[in-house]
mmCIF file of the C-alpha atoms, coordinates in Angstrom:
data_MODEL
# 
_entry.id   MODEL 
# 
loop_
_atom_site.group_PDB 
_atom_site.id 
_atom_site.type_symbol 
_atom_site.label_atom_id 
_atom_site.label_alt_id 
_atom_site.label_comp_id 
_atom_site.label_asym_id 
_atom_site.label_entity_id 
_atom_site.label_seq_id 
_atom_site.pdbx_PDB_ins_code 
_atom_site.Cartn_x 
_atom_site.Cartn_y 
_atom_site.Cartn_z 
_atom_site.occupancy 
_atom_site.B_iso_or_equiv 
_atom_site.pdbx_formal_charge 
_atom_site.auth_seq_id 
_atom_site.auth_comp_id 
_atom_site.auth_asym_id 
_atom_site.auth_atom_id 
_atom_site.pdbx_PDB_model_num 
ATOM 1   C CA . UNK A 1 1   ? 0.485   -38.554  -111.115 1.00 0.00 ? 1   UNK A CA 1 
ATOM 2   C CA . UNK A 1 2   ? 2.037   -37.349  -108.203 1.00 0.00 ? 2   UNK A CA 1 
ATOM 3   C CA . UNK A 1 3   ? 5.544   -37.888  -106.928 1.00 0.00 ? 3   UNK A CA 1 
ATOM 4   C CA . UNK A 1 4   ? 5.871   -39.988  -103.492 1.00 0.00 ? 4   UNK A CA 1 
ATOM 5   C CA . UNK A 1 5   ? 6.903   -37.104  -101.474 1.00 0.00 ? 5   UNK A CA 1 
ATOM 6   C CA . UNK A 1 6   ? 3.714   -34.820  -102.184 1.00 0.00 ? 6   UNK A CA 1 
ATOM 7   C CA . UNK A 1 7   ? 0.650   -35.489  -100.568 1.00 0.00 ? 7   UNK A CA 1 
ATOM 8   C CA . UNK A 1 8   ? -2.681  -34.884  -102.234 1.00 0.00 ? 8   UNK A CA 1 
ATOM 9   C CA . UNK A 1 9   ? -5.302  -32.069  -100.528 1.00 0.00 ? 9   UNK A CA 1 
ATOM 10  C CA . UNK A 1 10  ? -7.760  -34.808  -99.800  1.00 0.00 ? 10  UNK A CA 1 
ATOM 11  C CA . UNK A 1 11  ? -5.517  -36.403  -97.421  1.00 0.00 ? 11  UNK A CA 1 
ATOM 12  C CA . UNK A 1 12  ? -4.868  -34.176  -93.919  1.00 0.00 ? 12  UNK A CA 1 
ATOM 13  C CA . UNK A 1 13  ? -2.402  -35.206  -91.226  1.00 0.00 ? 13  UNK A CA 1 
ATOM 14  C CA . UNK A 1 14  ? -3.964  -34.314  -87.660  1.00 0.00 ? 14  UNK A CA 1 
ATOM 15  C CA . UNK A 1 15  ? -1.673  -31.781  -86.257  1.00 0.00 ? 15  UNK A CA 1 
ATOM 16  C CA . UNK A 1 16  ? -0.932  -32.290  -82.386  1.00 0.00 ? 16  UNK A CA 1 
ATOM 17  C CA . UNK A 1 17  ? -3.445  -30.461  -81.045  1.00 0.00 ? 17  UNK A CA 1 
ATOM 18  C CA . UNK A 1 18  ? -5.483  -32.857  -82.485  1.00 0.00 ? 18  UNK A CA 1 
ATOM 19  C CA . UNK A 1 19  ? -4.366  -35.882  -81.759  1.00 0.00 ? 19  UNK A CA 1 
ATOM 20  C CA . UNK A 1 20  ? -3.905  -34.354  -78.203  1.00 0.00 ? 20  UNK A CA 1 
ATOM 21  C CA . UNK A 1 21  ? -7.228  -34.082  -78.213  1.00 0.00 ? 21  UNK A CA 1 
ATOM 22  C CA . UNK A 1 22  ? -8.227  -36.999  -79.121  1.00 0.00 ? 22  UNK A CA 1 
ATOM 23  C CA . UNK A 1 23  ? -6.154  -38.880  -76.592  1.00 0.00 ? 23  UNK A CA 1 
ATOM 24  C CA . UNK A 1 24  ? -7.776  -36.882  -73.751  1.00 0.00 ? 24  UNK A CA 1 
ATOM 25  C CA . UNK A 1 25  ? -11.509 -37.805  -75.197  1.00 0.00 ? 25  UNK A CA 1 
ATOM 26  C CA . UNK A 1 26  ? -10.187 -41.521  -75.071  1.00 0.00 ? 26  UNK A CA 1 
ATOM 27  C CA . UNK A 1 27  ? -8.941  -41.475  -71.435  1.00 0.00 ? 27  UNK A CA 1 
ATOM 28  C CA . UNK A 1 28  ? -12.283 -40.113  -70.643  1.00 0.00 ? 28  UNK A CA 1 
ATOM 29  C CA . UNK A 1 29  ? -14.428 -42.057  -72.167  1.00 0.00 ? 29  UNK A CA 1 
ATOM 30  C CA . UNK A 1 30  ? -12.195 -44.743  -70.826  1.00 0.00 ? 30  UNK A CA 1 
ATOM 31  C CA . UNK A 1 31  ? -12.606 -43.570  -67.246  1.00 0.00 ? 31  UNK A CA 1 
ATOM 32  C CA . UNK A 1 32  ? -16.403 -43.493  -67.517  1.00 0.00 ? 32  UNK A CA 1 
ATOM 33  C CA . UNK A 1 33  ? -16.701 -46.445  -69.318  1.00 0.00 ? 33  UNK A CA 1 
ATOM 34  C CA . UNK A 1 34  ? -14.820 -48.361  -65.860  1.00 0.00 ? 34  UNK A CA 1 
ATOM 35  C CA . UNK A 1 35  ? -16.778 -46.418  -63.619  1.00 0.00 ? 35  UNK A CA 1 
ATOM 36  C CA . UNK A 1 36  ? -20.349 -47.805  -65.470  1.00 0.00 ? 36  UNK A CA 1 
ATOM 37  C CA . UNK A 1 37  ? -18.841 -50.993  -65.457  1.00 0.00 ? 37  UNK A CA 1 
ATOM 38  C CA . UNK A 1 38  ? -18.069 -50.782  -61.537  1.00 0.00 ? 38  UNK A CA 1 
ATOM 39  C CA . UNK A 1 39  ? -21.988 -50.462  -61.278  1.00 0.00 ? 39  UNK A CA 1 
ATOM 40  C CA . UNK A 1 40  ? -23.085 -53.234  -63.160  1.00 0.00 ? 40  UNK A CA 1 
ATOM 41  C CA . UNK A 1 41  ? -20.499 -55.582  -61.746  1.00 0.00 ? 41  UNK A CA 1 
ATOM 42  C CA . UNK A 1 42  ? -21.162 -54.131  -58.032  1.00 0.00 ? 42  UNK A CA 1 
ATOM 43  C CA . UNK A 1 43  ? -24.873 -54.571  -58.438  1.00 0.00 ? 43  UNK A CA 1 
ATOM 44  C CA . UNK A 1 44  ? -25.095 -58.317  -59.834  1.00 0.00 ? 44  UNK A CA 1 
ATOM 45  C CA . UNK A 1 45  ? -22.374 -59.420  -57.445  1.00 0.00 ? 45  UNK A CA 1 
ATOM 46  C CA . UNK A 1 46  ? -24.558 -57.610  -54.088  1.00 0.00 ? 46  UNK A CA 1 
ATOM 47  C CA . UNK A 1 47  ? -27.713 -58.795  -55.965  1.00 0.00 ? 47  UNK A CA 1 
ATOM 48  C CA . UNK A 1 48  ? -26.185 -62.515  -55.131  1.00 0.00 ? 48  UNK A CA 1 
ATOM 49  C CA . UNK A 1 49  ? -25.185 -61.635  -52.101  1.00 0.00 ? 49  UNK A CA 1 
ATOM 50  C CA . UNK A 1 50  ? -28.899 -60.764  -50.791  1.00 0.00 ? 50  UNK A CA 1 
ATOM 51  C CA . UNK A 1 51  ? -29.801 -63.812  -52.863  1.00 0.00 ? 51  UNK A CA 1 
ATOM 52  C CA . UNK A 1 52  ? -27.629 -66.017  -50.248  1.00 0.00 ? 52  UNK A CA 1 
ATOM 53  C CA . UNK A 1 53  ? -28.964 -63.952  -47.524  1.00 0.00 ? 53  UNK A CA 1 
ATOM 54  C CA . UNK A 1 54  ? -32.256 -64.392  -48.183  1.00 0.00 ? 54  UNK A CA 1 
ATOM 55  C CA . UNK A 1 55  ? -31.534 -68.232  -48.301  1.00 0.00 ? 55  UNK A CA 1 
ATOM 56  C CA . UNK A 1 56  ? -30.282 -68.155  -45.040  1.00 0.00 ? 56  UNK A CA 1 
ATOM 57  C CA . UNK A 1 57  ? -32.856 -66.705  -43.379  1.00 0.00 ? 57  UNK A CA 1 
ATOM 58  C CA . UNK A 1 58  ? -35.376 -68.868  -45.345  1.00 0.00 ? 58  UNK A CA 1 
ATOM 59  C CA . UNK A 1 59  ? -33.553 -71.898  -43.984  1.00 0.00 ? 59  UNK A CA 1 
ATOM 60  C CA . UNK A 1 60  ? -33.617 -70.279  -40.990  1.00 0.00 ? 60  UNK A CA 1 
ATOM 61  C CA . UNK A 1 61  ? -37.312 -69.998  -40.599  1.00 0.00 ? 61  UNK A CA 1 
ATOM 62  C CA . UNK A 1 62  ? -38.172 -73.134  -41.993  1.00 0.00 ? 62  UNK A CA 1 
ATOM 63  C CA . UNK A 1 63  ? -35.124 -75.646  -40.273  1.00 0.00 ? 63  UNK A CA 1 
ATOM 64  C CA . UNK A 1 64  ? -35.331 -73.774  -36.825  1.00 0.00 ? 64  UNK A CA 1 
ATOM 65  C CA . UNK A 1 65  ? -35.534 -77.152  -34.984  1.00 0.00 ? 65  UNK A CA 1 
ATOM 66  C CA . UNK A 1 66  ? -33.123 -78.983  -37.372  1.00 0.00 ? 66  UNK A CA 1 
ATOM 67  C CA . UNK A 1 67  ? -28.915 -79.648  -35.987  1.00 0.00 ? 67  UNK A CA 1 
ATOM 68  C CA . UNK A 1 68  ? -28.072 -78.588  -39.393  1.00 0.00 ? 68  UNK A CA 1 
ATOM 69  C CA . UNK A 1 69  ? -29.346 -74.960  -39.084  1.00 0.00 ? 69  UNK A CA 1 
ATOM 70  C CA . UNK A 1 70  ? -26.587 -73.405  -38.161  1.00 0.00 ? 70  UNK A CA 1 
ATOM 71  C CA . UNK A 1 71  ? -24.496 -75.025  -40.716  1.00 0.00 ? 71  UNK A CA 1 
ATOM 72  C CA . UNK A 1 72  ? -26.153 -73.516  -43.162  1.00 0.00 ? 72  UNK A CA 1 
ATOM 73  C CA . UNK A 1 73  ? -26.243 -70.406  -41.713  1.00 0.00 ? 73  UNK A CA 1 
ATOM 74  C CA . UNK A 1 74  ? -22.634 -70.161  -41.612  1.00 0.00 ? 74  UNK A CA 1 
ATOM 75  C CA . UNK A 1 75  ? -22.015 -71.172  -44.959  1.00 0.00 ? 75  UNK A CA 1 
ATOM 76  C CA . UNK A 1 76  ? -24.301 -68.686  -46.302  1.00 0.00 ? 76  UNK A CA 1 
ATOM 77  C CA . UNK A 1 77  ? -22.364 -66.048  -43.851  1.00 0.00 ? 77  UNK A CA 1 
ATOM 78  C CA . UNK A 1 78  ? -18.953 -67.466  -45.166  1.00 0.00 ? 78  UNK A CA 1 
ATOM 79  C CA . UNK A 1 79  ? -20.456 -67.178  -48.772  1.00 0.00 ? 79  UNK A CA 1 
ATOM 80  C CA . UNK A 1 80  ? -21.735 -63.473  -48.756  1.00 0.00 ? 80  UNK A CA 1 
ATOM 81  C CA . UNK A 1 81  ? -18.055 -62.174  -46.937  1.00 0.00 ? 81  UNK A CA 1 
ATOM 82  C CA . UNK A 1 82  ? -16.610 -63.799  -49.505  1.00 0.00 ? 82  UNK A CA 1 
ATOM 83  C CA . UNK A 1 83  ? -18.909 -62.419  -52.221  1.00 0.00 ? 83  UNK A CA 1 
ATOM 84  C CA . UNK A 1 84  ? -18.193 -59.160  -50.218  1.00 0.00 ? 84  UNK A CA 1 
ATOM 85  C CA . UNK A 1 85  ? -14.021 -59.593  -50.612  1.00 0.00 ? 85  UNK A CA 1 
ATOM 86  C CA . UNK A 1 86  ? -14.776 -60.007  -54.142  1.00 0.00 ? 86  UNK A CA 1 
ATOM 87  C CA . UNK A 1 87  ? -16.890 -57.278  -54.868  1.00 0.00 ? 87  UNK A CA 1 
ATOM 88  C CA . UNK A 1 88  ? -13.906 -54.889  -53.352  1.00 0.00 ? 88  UNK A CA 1 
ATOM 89  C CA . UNK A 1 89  ? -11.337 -56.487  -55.137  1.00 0.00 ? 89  UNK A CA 1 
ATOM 90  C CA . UNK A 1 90  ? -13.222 -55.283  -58.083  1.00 0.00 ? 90  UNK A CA 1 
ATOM 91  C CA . UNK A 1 91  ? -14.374 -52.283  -57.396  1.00 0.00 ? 91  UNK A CA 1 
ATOM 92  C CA . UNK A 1 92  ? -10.091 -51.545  -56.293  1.00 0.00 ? 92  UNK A CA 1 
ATOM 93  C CA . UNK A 1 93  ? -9.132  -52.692  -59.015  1.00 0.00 ? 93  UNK A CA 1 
ATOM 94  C CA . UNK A 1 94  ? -11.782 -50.690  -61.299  1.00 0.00 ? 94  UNK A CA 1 
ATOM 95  C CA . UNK A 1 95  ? -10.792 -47.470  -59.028  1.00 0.00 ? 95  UNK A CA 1 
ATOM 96  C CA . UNK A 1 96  ? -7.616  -48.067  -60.378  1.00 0.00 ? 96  UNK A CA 1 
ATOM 97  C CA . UNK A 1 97  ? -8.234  -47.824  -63.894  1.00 0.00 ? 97  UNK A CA 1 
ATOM 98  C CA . UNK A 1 98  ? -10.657 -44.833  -63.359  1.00 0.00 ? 98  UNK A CA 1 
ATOM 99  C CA . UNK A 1 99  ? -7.481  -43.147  -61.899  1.00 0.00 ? 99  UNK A CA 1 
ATOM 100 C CA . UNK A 1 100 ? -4.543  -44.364  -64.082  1.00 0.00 ? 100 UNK A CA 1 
ATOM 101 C CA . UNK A 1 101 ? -7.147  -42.733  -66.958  1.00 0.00 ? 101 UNK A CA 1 
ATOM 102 C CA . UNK A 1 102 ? -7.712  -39.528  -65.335  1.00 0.00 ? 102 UNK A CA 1 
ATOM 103 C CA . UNK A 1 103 ? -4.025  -38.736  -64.549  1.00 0.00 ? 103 UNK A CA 1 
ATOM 104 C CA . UNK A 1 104 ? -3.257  -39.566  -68.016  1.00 0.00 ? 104 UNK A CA 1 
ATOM 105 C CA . UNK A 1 105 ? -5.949  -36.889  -69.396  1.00 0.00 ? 105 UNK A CA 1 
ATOM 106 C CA . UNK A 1 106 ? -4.760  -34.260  -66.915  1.00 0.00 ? 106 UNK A CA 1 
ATOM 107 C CA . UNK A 1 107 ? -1.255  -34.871  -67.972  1.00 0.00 ? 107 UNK A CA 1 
ATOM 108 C CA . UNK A 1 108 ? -2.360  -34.326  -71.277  1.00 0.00 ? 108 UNK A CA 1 
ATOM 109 C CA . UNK A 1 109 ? -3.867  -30.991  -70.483  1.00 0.00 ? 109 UNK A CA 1 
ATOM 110 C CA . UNK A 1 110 ? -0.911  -29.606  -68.315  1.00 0.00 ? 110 UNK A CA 1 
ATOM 111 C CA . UNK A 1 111 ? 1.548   -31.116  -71.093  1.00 0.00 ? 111 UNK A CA 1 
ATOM 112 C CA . UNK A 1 112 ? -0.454  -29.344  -74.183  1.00 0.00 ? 112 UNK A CA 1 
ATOM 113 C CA . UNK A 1 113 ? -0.944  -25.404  -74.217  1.00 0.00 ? 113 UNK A CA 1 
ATOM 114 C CA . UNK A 1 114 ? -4.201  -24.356  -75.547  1.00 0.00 ? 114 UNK A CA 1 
ATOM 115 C CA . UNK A 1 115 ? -5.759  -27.745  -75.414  1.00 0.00 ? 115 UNK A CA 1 
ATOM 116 C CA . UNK A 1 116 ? -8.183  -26.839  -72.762  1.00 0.00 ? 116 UNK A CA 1 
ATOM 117 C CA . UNK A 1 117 ? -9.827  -24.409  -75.201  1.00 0.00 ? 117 UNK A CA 1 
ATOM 118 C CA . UNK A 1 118 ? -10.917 -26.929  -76.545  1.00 0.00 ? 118 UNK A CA 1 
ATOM 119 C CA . UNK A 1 119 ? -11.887 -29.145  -74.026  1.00 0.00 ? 119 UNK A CA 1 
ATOM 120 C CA . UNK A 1 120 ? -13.375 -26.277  -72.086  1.00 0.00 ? 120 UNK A CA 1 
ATOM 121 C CA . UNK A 1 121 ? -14.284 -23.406  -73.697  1.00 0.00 ? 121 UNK A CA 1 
ATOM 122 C CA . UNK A 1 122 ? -14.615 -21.360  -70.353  1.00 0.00 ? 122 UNK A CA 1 
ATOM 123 C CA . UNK A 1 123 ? -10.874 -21.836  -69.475  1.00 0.00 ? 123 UNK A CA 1 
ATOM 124 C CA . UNK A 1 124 ? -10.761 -23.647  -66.347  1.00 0.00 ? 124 UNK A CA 1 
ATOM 125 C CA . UNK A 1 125 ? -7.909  -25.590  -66.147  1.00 0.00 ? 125 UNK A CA 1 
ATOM 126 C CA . UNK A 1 126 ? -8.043  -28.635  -63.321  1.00 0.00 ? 126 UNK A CA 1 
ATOM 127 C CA . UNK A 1 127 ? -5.111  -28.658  -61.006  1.00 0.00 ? 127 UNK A CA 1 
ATOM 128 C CA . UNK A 1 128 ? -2.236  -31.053  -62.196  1.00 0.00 ? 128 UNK A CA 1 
ATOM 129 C CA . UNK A 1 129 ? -1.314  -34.312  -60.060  1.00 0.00 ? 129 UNK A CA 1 
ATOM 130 C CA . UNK A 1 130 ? 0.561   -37.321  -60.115  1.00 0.00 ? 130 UNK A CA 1 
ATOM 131 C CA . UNK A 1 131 ? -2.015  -38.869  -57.685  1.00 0.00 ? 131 UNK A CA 1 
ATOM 132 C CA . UNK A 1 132 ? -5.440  -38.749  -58.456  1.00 0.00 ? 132 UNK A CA 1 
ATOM 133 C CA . UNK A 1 133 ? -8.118  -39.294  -55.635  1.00 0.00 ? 133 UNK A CA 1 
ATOM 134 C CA . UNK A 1 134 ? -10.326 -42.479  -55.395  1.00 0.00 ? 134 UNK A CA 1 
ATOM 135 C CA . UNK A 1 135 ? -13.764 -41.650  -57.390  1.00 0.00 ? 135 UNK A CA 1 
ATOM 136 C CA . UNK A 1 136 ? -16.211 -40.652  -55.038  1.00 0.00 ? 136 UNK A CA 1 
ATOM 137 C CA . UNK A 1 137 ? -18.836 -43.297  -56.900  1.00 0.00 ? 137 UNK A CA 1 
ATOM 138 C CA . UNK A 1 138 ? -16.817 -45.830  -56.473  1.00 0.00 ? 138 UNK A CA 1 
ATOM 139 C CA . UNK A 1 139 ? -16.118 -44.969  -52.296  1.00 0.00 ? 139 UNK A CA 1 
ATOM 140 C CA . UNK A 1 140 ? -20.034 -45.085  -51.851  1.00 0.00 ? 140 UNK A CA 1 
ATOM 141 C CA . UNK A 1 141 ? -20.289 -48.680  -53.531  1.00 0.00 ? 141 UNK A CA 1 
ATOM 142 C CA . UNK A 1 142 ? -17.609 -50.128  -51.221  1.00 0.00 ? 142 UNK A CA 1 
ATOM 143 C CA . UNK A 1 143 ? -19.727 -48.324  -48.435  1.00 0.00 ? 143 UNK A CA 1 
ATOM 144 C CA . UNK A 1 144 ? -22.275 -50.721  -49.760  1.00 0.00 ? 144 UNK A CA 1 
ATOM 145 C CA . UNK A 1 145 ? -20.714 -53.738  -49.604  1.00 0.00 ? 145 UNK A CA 1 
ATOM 146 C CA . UNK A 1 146 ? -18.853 -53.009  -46.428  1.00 0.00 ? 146 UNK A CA 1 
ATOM 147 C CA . UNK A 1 147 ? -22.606 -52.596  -45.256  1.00 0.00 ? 147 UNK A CA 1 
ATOM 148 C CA . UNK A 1 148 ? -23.751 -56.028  -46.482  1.00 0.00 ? 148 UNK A CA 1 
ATOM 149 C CA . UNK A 1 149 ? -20.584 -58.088  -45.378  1.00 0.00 ? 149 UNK A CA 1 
ATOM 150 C CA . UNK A 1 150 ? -21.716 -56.525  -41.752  1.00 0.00 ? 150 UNK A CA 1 
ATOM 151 C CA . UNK A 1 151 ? -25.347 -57.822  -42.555  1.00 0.00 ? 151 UNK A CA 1 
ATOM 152 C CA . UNK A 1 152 ? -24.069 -60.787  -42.966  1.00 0.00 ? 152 UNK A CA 1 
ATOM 153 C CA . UNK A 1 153 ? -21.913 -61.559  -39.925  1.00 0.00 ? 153 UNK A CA 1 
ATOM 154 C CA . UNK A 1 154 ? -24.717 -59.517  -38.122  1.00 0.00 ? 154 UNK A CA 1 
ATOM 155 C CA . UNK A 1 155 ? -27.141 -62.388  -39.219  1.00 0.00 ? 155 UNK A CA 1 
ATOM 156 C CA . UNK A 1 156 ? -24.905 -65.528  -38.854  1.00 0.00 ? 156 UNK A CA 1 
ATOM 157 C CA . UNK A 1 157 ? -24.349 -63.859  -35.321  1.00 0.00 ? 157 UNK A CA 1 
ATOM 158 C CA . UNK A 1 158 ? -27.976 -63.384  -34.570  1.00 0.00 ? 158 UNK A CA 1 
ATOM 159 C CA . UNK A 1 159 ? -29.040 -66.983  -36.098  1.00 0.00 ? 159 UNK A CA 1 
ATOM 160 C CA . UNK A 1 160 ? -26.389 -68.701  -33.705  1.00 0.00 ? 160 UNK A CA 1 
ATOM 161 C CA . UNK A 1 161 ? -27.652 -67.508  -30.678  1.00 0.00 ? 161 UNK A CA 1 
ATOM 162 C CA . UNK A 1 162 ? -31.427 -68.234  -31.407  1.00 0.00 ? 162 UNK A CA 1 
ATOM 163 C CA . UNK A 1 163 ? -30.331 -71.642  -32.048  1.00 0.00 ? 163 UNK A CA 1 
ATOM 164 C CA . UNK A 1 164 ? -28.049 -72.632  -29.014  1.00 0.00 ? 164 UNK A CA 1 
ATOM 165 C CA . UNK A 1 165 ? -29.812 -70.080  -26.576  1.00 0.00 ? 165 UNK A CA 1 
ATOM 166 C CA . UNK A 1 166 ? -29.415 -71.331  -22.811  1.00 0.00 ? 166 UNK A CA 1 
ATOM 167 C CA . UNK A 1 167 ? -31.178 -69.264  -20.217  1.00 0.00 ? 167 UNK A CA 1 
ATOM 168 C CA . UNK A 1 168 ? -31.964 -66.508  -22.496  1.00 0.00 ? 168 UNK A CA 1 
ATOM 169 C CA . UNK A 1 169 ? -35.635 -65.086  -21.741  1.00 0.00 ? 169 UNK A CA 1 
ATOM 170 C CA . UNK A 1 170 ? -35.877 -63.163  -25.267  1.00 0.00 ? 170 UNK A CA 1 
ATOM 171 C CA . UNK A 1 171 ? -34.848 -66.631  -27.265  1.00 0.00 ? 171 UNK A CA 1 
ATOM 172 C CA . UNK A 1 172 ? -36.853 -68.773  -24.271  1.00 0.00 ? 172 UNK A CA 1 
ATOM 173 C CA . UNK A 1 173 ? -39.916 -67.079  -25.977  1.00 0.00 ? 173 UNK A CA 1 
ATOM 174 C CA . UNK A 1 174 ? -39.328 -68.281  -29.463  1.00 0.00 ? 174 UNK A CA 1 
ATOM 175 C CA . UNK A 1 175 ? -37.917 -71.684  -29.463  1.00 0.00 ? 175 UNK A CA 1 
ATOM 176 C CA . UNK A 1 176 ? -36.180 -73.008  -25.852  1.00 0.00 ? 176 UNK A CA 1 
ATOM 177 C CA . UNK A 1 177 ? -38.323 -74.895  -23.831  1.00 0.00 ? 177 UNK A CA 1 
ATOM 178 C CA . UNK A 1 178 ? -38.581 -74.031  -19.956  1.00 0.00 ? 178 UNK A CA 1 
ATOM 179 C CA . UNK A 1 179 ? -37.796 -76.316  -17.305  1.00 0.00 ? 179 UNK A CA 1 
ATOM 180 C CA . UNK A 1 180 ? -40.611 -77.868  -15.595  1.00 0.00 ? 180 UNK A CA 1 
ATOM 181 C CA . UNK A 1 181 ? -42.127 -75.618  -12.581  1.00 0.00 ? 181 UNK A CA 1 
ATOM 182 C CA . UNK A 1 182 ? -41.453 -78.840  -10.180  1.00 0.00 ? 182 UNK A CA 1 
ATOM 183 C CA . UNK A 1 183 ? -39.482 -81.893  -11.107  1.00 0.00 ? 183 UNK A CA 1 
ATOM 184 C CA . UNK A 1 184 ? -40.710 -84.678  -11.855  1.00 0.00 ? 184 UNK A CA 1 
ATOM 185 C CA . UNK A 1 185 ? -41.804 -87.247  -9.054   1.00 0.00 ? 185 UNK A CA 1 
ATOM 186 C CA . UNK A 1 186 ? -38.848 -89.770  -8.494   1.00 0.00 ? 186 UNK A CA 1 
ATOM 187 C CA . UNK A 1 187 ? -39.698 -93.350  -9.044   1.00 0.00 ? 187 UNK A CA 1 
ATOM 188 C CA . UNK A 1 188 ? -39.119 -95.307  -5.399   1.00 0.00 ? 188 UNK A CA 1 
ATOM 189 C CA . UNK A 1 189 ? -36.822 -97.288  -5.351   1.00 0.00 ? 189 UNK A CA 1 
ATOM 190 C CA . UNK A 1 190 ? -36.940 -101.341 -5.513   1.00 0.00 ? 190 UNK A CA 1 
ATOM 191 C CA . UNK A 1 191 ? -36.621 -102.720 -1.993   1.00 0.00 ? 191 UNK A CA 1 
# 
């Protein structure tokens, strides 16, 4: 038997440097793990966004005659910007996680001697900040949807004027009729 204050050999406390360690694996696999999830989220929510588009411009084709046109045109537009607002509210709001994660880890390095050896056996030890920059994948994908909120308003935009076009030769050609070359004969009046 052994007394309560011995420990048997089978049993090992991880020292510091270990558990150190392990904290800086978990805020990077924690950090990745947001930044995948920014590209799945990103990617269905601008996959529904061309899905609206698409509708528009289907309705578009097929309703060009019909009052209603334009409604739906700018609903779908309303729709995708606000599929757009969404899509960077998440992708903020992952960017922030992605950072709170990597300042933790580099903490954790400047805060621990000798735990980059182990992290990085060639020594190079990253510079230590309170503020940690923006990932770079995560500034392209708002690029992205900053790019389809403008195809969007770019389309409602377009739409409109093909609709309620008034002395406009390019939209004359595709849907306005043109006033007859000479007017109609006047009836005479009764006498």
């Amino acid at each position: 038997m052994e007394d309560a204050g011995e420990t048997s050999e089978t049993t090992k406390t991880p020292t510091d440097m270990e558990c150190h360690l392990q904290m800086y694996q978990f805020h990077e696999v924690s950090a990745q793990k947001y930044k995948s999830d920014a590209w799945t989220q990103t990617t269905w929510i601008l996959t529904l966004s061309g899905a609206v588009l698409g509708f528009s411009i289907d309705k578009h084709v097929s309703h060009r005659n019909s009052p209603d046109a334009i409604i739906i045109t700018l609903a779908c537009a309303v729709a995708g910007l606000a599929l757009a607002v969404y899509a960077m509210w998440v992708l903020n709001d992952m960017a922030l996680h992605v950072q709170r994660h990597w300042a933790m880890a580099t903490r954790l390095v400047a805060s621990t001697p000798g735990l980059m050896k182990y992290i990085d056996p060639a020594g190079s030890q990253p510079a230590v900040t309170d503020m940690v920059q923006k990932p770079k994948a995560i500034t392209r994908l708002l690029w992205i949807v900053m790019a389809f909120s403008l195809g969007h308003v770019m389309w409602a935009v377009y739409a409109s004027a093909s609709l309620h076009c008034t002395g406009c030769p390019a939209a004359a050609q595709i849907r306005c009729p043109q006033p007859p070359a000479t007017p109609p004969p006047c009836p005479s009046a009764p006498t």
